[in-house]
GUVO-59358 format. One line per field, with one value per atom (N, C-alpha, C): atom name; y, x negated, z. Coordinates in Angstrom, 2 decimals. Atoms other than C-alpha are relative to their C-alpha. Layout:
# residues N
atom = [CA:...]
yy = [Y:...]
xx = [X:...]
zz = [Z:...]
***
This chain:
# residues 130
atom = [N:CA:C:N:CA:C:N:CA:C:N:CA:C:N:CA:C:N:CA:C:N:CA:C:N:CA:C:N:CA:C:N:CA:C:N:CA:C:N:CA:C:N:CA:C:N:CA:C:N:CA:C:N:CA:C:N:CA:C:N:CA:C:N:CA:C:N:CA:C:N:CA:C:N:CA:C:N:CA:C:N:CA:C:N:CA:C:N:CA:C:N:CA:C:N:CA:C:N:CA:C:N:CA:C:N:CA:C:N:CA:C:N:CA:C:N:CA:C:N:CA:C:N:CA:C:N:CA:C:N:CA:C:N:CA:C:N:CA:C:N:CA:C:N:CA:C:N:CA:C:N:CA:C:N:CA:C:N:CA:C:N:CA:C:N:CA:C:N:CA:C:N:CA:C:N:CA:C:N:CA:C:N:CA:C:N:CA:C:N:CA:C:N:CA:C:N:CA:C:N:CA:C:N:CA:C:N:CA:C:N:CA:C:N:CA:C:N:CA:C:N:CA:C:N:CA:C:N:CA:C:N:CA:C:N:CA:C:N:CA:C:N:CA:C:N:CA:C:N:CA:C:N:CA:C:N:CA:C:N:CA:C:N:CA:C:N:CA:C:N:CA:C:N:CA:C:N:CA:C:N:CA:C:N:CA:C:N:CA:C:N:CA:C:N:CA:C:N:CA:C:N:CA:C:N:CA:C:N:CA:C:N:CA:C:N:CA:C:N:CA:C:N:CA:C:N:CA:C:N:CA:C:N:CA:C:N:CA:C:N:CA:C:N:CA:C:N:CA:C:N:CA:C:N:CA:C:N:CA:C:N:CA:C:N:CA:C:N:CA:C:N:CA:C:N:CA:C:N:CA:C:N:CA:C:N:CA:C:N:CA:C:N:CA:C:N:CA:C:N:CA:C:N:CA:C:N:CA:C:N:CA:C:N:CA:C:N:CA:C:N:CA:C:N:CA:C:N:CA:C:N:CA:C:N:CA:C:N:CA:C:N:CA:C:N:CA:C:N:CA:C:N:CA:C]
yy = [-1.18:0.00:1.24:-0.62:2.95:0.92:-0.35:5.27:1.59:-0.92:8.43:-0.68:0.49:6.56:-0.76:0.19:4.65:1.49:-1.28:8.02:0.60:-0.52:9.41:-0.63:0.96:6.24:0.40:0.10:6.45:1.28:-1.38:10.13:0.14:-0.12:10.00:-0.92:0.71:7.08:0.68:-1.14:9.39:1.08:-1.24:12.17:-0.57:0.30:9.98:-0.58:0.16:8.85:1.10:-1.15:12.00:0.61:-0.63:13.68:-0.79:0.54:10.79:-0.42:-0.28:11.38:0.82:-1.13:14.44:0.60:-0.32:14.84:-0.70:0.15:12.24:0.27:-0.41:13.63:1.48:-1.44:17.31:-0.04:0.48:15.65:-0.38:0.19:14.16:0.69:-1.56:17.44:0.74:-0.55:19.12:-0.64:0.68:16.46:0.24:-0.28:17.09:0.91:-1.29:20.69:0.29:-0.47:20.65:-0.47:0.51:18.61:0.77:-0.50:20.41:1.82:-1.81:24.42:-0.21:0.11:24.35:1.51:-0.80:27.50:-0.18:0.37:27.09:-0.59:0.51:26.19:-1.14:1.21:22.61:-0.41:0.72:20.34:0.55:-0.02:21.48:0.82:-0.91:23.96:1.53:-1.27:27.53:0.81:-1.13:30.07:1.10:-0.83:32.66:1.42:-1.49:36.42:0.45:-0.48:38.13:1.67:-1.83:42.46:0.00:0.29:43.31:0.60:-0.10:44.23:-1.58:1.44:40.14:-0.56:0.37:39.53:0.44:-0.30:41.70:-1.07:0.99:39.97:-1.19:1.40:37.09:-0.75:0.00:37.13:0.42:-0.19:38.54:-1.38:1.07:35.46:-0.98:1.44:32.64:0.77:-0.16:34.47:-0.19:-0.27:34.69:-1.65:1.26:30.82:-0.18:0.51:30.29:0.41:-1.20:32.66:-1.34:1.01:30.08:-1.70:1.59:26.97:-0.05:0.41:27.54:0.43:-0.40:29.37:-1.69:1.16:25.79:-0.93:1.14:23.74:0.46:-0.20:25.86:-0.56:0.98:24.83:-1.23:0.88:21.55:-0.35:-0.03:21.61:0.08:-0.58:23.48:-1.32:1.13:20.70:-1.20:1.29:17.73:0.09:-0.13:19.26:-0.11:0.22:19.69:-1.37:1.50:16.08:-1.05:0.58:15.14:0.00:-0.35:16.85:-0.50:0.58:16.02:-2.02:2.22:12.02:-0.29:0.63:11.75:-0.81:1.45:9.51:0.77:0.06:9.69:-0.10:0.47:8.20:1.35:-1.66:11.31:0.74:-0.81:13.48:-0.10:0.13:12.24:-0.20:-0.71:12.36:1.08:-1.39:15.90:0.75:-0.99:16.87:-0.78:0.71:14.38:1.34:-0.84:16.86:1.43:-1.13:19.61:0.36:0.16:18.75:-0.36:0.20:17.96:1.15:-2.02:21.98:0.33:-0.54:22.93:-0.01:0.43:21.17:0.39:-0.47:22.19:1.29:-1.57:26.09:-0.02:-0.53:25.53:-0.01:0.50:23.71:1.14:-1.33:26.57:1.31:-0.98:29.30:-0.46:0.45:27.92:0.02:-0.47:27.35:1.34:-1.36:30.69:0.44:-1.24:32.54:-0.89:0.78:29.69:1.03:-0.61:31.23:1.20:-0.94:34.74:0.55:-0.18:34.44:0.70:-1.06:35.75:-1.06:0.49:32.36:-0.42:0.34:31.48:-1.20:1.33:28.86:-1.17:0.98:27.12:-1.04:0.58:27.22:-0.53:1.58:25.81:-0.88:1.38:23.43:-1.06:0.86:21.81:0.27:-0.19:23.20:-1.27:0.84:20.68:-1.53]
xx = [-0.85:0.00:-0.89:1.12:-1.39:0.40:0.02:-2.26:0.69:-0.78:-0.45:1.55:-1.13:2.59:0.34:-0.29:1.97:0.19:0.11:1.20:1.85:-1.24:4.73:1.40:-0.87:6.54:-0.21:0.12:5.22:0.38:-0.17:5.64:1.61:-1.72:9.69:0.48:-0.35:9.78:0.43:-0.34:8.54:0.52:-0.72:10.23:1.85:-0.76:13.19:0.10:0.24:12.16:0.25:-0.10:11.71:0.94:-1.24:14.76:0.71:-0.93:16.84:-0.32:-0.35:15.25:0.24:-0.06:15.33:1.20:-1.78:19.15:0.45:-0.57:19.72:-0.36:0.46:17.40:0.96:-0.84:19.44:1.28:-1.67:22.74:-0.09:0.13:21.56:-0.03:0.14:20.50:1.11:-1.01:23.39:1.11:-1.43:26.03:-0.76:0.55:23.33:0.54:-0.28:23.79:1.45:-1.56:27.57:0.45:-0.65:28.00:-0.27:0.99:25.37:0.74:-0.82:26.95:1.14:-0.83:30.31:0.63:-0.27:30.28:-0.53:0.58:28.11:0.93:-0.75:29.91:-0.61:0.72:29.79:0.95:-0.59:30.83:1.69:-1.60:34.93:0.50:-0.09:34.74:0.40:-0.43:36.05:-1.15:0.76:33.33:0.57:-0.68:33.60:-0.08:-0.04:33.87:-1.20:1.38:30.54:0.66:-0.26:30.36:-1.20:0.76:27.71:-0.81:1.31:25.17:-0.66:-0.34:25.91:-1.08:0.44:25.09:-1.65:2.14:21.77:-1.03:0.73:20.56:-0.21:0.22:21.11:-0.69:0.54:20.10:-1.57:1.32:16.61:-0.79:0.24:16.31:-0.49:-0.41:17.40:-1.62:1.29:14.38:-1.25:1.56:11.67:-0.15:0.34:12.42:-0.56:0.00:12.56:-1.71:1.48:9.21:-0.74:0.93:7.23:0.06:0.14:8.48:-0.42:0.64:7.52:-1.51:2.20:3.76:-0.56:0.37:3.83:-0.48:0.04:4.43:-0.77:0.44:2.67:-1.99:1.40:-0.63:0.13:0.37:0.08:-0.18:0.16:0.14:-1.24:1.68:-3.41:-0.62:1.29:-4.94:0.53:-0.33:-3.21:-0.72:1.02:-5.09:-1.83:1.54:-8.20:-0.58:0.58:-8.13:-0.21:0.15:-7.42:-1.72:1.26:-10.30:-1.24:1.26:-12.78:-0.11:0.31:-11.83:0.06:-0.07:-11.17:1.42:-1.23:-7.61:0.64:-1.28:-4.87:1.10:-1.21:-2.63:0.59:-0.09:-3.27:0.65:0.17:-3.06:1.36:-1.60:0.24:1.26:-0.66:1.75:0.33:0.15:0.95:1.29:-0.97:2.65:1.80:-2.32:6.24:0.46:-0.45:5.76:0.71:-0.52:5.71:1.53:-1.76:9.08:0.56:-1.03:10.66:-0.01:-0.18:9.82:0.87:-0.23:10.72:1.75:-1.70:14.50:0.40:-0.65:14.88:0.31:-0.41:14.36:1.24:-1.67:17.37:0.92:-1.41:19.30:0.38:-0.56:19.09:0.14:-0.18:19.22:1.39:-1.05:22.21:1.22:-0.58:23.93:0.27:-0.08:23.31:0.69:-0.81:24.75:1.58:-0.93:27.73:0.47:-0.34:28.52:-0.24:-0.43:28.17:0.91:-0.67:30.43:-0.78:0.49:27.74:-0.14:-0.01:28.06:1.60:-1.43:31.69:0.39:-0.42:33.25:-0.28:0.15:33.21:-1.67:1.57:29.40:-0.73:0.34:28.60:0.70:-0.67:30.74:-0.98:0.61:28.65:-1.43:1.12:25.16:0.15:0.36:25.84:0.10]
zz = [0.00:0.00:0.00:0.47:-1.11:1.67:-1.75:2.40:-0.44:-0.04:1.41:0.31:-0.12:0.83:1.78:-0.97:4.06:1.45:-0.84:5.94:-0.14:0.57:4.16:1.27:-0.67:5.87:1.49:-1.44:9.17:0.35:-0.69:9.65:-0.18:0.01:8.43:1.01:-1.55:11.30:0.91:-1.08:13.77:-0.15:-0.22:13.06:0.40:-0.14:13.06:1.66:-1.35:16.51:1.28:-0.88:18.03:-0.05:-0.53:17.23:0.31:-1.21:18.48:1.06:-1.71:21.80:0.11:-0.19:21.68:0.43:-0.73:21.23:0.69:-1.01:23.34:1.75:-1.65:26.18:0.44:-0.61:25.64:0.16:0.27:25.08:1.95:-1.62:29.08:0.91:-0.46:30.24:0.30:-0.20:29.21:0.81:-0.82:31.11:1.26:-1.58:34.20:0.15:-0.39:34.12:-0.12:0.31:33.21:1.75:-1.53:36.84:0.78:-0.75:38.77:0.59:-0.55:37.88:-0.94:0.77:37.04:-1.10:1.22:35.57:-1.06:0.99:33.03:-1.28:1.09:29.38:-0.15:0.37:29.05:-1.50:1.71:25.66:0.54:-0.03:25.72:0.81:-1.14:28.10:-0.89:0.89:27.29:0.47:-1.24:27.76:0.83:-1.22:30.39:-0.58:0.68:29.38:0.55:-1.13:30.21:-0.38:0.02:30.35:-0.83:0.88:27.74:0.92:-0.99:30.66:0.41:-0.20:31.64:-1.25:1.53:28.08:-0.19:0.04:27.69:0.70:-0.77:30.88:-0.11:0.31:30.21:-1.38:1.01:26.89:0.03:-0.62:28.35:0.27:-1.13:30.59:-1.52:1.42:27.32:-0.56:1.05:25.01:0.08:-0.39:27.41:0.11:-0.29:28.35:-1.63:1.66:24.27:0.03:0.48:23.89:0.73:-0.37:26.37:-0.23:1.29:24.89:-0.89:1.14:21.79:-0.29:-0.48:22.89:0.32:-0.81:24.80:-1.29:1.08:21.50:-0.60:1.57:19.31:1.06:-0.74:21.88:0.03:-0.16:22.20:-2.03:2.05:17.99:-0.06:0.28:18.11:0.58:-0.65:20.38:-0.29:0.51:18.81:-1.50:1.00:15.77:-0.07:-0.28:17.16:0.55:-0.57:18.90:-1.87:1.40:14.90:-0.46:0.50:13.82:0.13:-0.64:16.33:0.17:0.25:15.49:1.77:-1.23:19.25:-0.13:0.38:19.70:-0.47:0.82:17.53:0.54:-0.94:20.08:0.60:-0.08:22.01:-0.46:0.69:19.62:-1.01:0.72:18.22:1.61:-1.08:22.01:0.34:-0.50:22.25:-1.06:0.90:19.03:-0.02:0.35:19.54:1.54:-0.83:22.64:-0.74:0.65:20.77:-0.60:0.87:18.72:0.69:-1.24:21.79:0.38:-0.65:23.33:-1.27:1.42:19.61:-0.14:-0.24:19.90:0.76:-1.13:23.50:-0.10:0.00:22.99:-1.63:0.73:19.78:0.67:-0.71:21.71:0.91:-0.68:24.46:-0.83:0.42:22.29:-0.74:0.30:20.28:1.25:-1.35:23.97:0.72:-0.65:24.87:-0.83:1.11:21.69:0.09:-0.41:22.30:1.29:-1.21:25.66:0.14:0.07:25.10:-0.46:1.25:21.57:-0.97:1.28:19.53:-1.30:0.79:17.43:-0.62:0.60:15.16:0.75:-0.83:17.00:-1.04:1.45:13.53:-0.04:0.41:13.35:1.08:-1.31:17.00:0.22:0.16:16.41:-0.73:1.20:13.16:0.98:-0.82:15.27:0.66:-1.02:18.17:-0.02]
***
């Protein structure tokens, strides 16, 4: 088998791997946190009305988490590259980055959630999103 083609295969695996943990680790998450605060908008839940001060703030909070998830992934990317490079493990170095696309899914998933529960997304289109 020629090794692009095998490379091709193995990488549509894992990618197929990682996002079905992924959604089913945030799909888990979210039924934690739906028990845990019952305000919070869970799957079927109506959201709550915020005041657009509510909204700013909170919308503050959601970006900065987003902002260090994806600083997080985009480092573990750099040093899953550099473990490539330097021919140290692979194993490694392909742990670091299913990490990465796991931060990568989590900050949509919360950012999606958040614009969900303010109303800044169509009900239509977080519907097909989730």
């Amino acid at each position: 088998m020629d090794p692009v083609l095998a490379a091709l295969i193995f990488g549509f695996l894992g990618i197929c791997i990682v996002w079905t943990l992924t959604r089913n680790l945030a799909r888990r998450w979210q039924e934690q946190a739906c028990r845990t605060d019952k305000e919070a908008p869970c799957s079927g839940d109506r959201p709550r009305d915020m005041s657009p001060e509510e909204v700013r703030e909170a919308t503050s909070v959601v970006y900065r988490r987003i902002t260090l998830l994806r600083l997080t992934s985009l480092v573990l990317c750099l040093a899953a590259a550099i473990l490539l490079l330097a021919r140290l493990s692979t194993i490694l170095a392909l742990l670091l980055a299913g990490v990465a696309c796991v931060l990568q899914y989590v900050s949509f998933h919360l950012r999606t959630r958040h614009l969900a529960a303010c109303r800044l997304v169509p009900k239509d289109r977080h519907s097909s999103a989730a």
